[in-house]
N, C-alpha and C positions, 0 to 999 in steps of 0.2 A: 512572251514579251511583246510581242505584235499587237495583242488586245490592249495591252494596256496604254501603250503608246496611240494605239486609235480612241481608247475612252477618254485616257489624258486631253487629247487633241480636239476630240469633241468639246469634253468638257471648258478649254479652252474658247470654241468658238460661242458657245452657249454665253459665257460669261461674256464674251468679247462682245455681242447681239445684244444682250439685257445690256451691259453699261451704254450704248450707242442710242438705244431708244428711251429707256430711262433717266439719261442722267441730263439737265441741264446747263454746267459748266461745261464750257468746249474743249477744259483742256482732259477733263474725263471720258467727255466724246473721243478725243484724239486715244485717250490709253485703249478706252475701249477699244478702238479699232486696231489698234495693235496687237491685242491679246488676238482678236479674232484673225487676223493675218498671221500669228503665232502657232495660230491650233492650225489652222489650213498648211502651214510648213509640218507640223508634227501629222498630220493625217497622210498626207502626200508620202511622207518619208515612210511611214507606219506602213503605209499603202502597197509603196516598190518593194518592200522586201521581204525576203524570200527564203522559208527556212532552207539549212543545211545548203546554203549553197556560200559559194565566197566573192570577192572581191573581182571584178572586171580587170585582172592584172595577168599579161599571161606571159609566162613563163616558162623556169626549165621543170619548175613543179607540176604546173598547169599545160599539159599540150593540147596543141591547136584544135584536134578534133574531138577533144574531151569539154574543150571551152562554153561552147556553147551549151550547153545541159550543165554545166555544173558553175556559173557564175550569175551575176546578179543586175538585170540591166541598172547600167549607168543614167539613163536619162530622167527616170524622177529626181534623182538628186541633182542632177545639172541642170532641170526643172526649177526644183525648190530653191536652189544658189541663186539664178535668177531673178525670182518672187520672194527672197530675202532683202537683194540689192535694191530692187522697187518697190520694196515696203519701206526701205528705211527712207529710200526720196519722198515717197507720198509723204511719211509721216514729220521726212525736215522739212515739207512745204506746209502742211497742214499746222504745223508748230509757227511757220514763220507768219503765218494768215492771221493766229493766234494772237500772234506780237503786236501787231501792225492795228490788229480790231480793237486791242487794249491799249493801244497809245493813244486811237482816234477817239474811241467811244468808253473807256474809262471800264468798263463791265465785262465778264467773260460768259455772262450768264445769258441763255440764247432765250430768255422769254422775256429780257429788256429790249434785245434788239429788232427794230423794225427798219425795213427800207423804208428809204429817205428821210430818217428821226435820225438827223446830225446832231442834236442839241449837248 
């Protein structure tokens, strides 16, 4: 299950890479970079874990000196929660940049756009 979630997550960033350098609409630029912020969350996750082990919860099932060798570190995934919440800022900023360049400049296409060509 592991493999597939790291090939998933690549393949994710791969796509997320060619839409970013290939595409000339910004707002495909922007998904682009989302896919690729997407596979980088599915790699991470793929990454941390761990077969045959469980959940970082301990209990009356789970004792204390068993804990350790038999759970799953917590911190890629409180990692990736992270670099979830800052993807999704970058990409409402990157969206509102969007907005603002097509109310000024009429076009979303970045091989019209030149600095200081206001016309």
């Amino acid at each position: 299950m592991t493999h597939i979630a790291l090939a998933g997550g690549a393949l994710l960033i791969l796509i997320g890479v060619w839409g970013m350098l290939t595409k000339k609409n910004i707002i495909r630029i922007i998904i682009g970079f989302s896919l690729f912020d997407t596979g980088l969350h599915v790699v991470l996750v793929g990454l941390g874990h761990l077969k045959n082990r469980t959940a970082p919860i301990i209990d009356s099932d789970l004792p204390r000196e068993a804990a350790a060798s038999r759970v799953v570190d917590p911190v890629p995934q409180a990692i990736v929660l992270t670099a979830i919440v800052i993807g999704l800022a970058v990409t409402a900023v990157l969206l509102a940049f969007a907005l603002k360049l097509y109310q000024s400049r009429k076009t979303l296409d970045i091989s019209e756009l030149r600095e200081g060509n206001n016309d």
